[in-house]
C-alpha positions in Angstrom: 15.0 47.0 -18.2 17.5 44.9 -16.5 17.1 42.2 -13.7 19.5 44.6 -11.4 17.6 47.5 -12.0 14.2 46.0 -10.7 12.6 47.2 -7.7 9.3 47.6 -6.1 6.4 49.5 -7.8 5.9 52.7 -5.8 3.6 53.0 -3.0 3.8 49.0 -2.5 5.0 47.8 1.1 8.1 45.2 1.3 9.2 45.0 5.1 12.2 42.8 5.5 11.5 39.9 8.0 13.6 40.8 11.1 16.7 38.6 12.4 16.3 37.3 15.6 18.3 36.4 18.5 20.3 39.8 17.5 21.0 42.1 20.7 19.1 43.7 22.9 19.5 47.0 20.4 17.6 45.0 17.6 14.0 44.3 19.7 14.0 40.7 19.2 17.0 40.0 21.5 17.2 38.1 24.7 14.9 35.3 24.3 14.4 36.5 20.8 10.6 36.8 21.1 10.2 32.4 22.1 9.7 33.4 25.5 10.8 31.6 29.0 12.7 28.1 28.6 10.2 24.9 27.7 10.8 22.7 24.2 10.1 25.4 22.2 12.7 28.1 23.1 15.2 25.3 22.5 16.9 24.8 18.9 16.0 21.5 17.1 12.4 22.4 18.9 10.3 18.9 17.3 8.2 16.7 18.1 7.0 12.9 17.0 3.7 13.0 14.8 1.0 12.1 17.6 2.8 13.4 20.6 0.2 15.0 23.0 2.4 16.8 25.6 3.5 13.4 27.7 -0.3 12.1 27.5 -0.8 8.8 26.3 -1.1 9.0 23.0 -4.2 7.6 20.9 -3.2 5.0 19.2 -2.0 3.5 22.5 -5.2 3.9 24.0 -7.0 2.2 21.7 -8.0 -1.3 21.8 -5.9 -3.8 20.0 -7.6 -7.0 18.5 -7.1 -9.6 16.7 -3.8 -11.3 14.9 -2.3 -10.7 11.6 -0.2 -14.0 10.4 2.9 -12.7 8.3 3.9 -16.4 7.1 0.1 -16.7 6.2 -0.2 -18.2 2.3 -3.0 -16.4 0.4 -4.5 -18.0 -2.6 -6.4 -16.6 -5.8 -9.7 -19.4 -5.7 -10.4 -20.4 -9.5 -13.9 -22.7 -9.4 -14.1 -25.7 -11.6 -16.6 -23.4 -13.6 -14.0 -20.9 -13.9 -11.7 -23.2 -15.9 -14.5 -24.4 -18.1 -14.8 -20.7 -19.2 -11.4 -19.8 -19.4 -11.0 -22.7 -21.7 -14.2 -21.6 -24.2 -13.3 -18.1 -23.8 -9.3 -17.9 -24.4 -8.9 -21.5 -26.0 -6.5 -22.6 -23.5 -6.5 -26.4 -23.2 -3.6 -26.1 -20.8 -3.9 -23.9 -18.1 -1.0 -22.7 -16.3 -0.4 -19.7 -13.8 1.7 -18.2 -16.7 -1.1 -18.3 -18.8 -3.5 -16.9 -16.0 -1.2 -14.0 -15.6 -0.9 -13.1 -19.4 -5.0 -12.8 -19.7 -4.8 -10.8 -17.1 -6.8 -13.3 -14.4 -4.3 -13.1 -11.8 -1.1 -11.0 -10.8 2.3 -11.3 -10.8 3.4 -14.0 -8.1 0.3 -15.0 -7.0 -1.0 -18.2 -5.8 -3.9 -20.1 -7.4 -6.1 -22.7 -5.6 -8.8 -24.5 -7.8 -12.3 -25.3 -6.0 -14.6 -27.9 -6.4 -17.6 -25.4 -7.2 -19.6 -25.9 -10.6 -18.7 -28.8 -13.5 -16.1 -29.2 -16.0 -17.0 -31.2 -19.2 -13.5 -29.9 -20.9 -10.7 -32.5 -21.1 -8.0 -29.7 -19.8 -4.6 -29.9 -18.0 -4.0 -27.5 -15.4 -1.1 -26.2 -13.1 -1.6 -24.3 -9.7 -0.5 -24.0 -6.2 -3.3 -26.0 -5.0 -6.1 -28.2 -5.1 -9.0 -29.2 -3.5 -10.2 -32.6 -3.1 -13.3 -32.3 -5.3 -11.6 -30.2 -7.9 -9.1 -32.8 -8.7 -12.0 -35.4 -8.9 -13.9 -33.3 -11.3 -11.2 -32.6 -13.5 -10.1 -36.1 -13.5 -13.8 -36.9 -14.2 -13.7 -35.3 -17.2 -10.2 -36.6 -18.4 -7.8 -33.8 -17.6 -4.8 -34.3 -15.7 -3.4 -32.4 -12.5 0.1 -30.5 -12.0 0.6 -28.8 -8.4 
């Protein structure tokens, strides 16, 4: 058996899809079976996603609300508390963002703020985007020192 000399099992139906747009002879001819003018008797027949025949579309008559500020910064907020477990757990008496990122606490290019929330007995130095007022006073409280 050869790839040329395949063919059909007997008894089984294979109708060839008919070519239209072919004469008037062929039975698809004419309008080729799309009917009377209107978008879709036209080549290149598409339309856009939510188009809904020249109604206004959905999403337009929805409600918008609110704003979305693109220059916004968003921080990753560490509590005080937080760095006085970071520092028992991974044994890191200098805390940078780099050294956030390679235990996995934060993600690639993000922004830390520390917060004021819990104590801090560790003497630790540590290195973020920003601080609040009583995070810096705890931490100085207990002898470590501040990089922003």
């Amino acid at each position: 058996m050869k790839l040329h000399n395949l063919s059909p099992a007997n008894g089984s139906v294979k109708k060839e899809k008919g070519r239209l747009g072919r004469g008037e002879g062929s039975g698809t001819g004419g309008t080729a079976s799309k009917g009377h003018k209107g978008s879709k008797a036209r080549s290149g027949d598409k339309k856009k996603r939510a188009f809904e025949g020249g109604q206004m579309p959905l999403q337009m008559r929805l409600p918008k609300r609110g704003f979305k500020n693109i220059s916004r910064t968003e921080y990753v907020t560490l509590n005080v508390s937080r760095l006085q477990e970071i520092h028992e757990n991974y044994g890191l008496s200098e805390i940078t963002k780099v050294a956030l990122y390679n235990e996995g606490i934060i993600n690639r290019g993000q922004k830390v703020k520390v917060l004021g929330n819990g104590e801090i007995t560790s003497k630790i130095t540590v290195q973020a985007d920003a601080f609040s007022a009583t995070a810096k006073s705890k931490i100085e409280a207990a002898g470590g020192t501040i990089n922003a």
